[in-house]
N, C-alpha and C positions, 0 to 999 in steps of 0.2 A: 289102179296104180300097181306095178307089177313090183317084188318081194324086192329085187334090186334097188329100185326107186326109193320104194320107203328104208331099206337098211341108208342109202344115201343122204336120202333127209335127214334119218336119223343120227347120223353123222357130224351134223352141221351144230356145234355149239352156239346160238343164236341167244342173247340176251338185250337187256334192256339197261341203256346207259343213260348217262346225263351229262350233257354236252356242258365243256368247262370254260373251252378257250376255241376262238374262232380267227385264225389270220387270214390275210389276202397268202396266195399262191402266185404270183408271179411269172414264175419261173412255169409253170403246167400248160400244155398246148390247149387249153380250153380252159376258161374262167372258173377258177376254180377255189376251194381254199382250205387250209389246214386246218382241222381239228381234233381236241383233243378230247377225248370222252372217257368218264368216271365210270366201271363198272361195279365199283364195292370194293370192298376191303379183301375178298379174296382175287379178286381178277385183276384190280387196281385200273390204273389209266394207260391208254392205247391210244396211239394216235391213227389220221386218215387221213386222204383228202379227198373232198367229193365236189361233184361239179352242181353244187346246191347253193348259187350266186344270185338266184330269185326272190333269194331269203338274206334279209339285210345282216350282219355279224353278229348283233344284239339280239335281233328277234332268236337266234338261236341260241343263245348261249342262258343256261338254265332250263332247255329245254329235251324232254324225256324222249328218247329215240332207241329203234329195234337198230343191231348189228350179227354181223356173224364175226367169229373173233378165234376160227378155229382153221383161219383158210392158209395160213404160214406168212410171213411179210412179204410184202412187195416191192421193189426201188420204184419210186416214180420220183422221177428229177431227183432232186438233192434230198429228197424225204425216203424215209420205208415209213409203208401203209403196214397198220399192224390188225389192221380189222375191216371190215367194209358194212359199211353203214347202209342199211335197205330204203328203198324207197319208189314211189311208182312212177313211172317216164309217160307225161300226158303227151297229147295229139301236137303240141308248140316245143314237144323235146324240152322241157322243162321238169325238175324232180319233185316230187312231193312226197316229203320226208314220212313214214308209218310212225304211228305216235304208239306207246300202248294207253290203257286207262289212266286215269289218274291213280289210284289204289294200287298198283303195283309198287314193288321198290327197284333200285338201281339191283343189276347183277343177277335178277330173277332171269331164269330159264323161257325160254319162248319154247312150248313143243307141237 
């Protein structure tokens, strides 16, 4: 990885939240839905919305997920995205959310 790349990465504020509130999106050209994710007391709560409809509103919500939260806001539809939430795009174009350990806390550092 060439010096670029990694000051890039290096870049990328990436932490570890905890999903609070999960709505339907309606309004998003792709099934999609709002949420809202806890990063601690110093970062506080961001919202997003991700096209992660695979996963029923409940099953995520209390649930510990990687974001990056340093990328500026987005408009999408009636919402601004204030963070993008990671996750790996399988062979059915379906998301599957990056968990970190359980032993981590909310607003820890991913490097």
């Amino acid at each position: 990885m060439g010096q670029d790349n990694l000051k890039n990465f290096a870049s990328l504020d990436i932490r570890v939240g905890e999903i609070l509130e999960v709505e339907d999106f309606p309004e998003a050209l792709n099934p999609s839905y709002i949420i809202r994710i806890n990063f601690g007391d110093a970062i506080g709560i961001k919202k997003t919305s991700a096209q992660v409809t695979n996963y029923t509103k409940e099953s995520l919500i209390g649930r510990k997920c990687i974001a990056i939260i340093n990328l500026g806001d987005k408009q999408i539809g009636p919402i601004i995205s204030q963070c993008l939430i990671l996750g790996s795009v399988t062979t059915n174009n379906t998301v599957q959310l990056l968990s970190p350990e359980e032993n981590v806390s909310i607003g820890d550092r991913i490097a």
